[in-house]
C-alpha positions as CSV (number, residue, x, y, z in Angstrom):
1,X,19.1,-2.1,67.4
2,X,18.1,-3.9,63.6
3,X,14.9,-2.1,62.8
4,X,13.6,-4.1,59.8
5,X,9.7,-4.3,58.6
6,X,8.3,-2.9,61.3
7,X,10.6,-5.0,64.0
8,X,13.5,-4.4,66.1
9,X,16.1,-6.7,66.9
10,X,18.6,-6.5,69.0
11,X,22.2,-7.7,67.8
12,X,25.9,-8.5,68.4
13,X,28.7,-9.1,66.2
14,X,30.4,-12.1,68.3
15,X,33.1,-14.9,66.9
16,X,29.7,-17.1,66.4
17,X,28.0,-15.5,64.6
18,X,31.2,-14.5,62.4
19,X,31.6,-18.4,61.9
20,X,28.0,-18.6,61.4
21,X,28.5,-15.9,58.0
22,X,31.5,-17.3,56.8
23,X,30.2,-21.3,57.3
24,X,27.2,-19.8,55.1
25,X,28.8,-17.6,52.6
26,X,32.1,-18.1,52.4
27,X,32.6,-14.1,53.6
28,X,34.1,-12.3,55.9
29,X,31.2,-10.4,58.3
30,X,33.9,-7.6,59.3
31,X,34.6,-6.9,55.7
32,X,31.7,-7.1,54.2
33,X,30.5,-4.5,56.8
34,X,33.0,-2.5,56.2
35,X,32.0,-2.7,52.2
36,X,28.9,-0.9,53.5
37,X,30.7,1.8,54.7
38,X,33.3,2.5,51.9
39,X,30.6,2.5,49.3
40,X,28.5,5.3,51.1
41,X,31.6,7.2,51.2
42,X,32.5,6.5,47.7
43,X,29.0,7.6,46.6
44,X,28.5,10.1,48.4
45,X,32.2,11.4,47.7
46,X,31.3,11.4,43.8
47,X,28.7,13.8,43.6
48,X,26.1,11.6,42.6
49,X,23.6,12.5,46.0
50,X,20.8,10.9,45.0
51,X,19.0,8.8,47.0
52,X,18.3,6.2,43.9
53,X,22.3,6.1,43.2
54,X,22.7,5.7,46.8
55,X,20.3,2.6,47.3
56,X,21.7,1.0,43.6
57,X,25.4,1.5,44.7
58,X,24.5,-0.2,48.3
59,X,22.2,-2.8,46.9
60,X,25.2,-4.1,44.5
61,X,27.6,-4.7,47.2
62,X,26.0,-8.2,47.6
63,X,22.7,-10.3,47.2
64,X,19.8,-10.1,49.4
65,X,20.6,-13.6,50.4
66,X,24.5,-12.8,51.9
67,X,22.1,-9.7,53.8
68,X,19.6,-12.3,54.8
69,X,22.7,-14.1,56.5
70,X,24.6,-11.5,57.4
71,X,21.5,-9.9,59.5
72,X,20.6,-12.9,60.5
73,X,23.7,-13.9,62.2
74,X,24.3,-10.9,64.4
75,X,20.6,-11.1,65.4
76,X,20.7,-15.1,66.3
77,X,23.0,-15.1,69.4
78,X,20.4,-12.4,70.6
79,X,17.4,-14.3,70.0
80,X,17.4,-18.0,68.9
81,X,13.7,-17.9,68.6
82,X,13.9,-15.7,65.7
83,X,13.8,-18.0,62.0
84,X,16.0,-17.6,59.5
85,X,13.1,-17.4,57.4
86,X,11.5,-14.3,59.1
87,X,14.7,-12.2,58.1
88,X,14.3,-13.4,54.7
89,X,10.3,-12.4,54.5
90,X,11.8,-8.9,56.0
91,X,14.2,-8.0,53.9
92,X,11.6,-8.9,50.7
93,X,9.0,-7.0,52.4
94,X,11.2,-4.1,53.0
95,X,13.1,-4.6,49.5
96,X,16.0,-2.1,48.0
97,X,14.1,1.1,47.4
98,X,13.0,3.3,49.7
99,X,9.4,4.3,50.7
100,X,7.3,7.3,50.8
101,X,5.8,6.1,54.5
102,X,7.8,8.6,57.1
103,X,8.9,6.3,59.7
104,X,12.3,4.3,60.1
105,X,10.9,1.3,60.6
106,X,10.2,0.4,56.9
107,X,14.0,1.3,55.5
108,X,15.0,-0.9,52.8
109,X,17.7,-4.1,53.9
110,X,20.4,-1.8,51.6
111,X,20.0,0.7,54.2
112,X,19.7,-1.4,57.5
113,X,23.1,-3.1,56.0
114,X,24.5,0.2,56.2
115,X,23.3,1.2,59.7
116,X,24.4,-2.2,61.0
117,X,27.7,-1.2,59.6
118,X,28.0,2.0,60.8
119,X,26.4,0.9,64.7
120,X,29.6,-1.7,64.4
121,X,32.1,0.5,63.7
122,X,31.0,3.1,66.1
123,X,30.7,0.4,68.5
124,X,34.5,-1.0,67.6
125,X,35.9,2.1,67.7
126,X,34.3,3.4,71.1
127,X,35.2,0.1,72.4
128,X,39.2,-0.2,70.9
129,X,41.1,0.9,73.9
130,X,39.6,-1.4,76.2
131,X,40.1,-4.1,74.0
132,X,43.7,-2.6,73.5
133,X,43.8,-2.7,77.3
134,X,42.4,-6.5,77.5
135,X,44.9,-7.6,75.1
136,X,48.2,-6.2,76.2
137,X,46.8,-7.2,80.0
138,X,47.0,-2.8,80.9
């Protein structure tokens, strides 16, 4: 589940909306998702724990417009209803910082990025030997 400005989307990483990324940006969805991932661990490997150094080295992965197609594409084979340009309003909304209110429905994109990244790769990973299965027809 996305939870962005005070919305939750559901989502899945599927070939269309891979082509959808890539026709958009020219980037690879898998690795730029997995750019999440290595840049937590990188920051958080260096000793700089702040949360501000946290959301400055996840908000200079990419722009807020590859987010705005990179969320938007796992979120449209869900929902078609849902505009491009509601994702877009989101993610400004939301912005790159984080906020005193105490819920997790107001994170900034830099860290919905990062929990769509981590939901995949949990996902992948939990998922591997069936595909491995599928594949090699076990």
């Amino acid at each position: 589940m996305i939870k962005l400005c005070y919305k939750k989307y559901e989502w899945e990483l599927t070939n269309s909306s891979s082509k959808y990324f890539f026709d958009k940006t020219g980037l690879n969805l898998h690795v730029v998702l997995a750019e999440y991932i290595t840049t937590n661990i990188k920051d958080a490997s260096s000793g700089e724990q702040s949360l501000l150094s946290k959301l400055v080295a996840l908000g200079s992965i990419y722009s807020i417009d590859v987010v705005n197609h990179a969320l938007y594409s796992v979120i449209k084979d869900c929902n078609d209803s849902i505009p491009f340009e509601e994702i877009v309003d989101a993610t400004h909304r939301v912005s790159w910082q984080q906020s005193d209110r105490d819920d997790d429905m107001s994170e900034p994109y830099t860290t919905v990025m990062l929990d769509l990244a981590l939901d995949y790769n949990e996902y992948f990973n939990k998922n591997l030997p069936d595909i491995k299965k599928k594949v090699m027809g076990i």
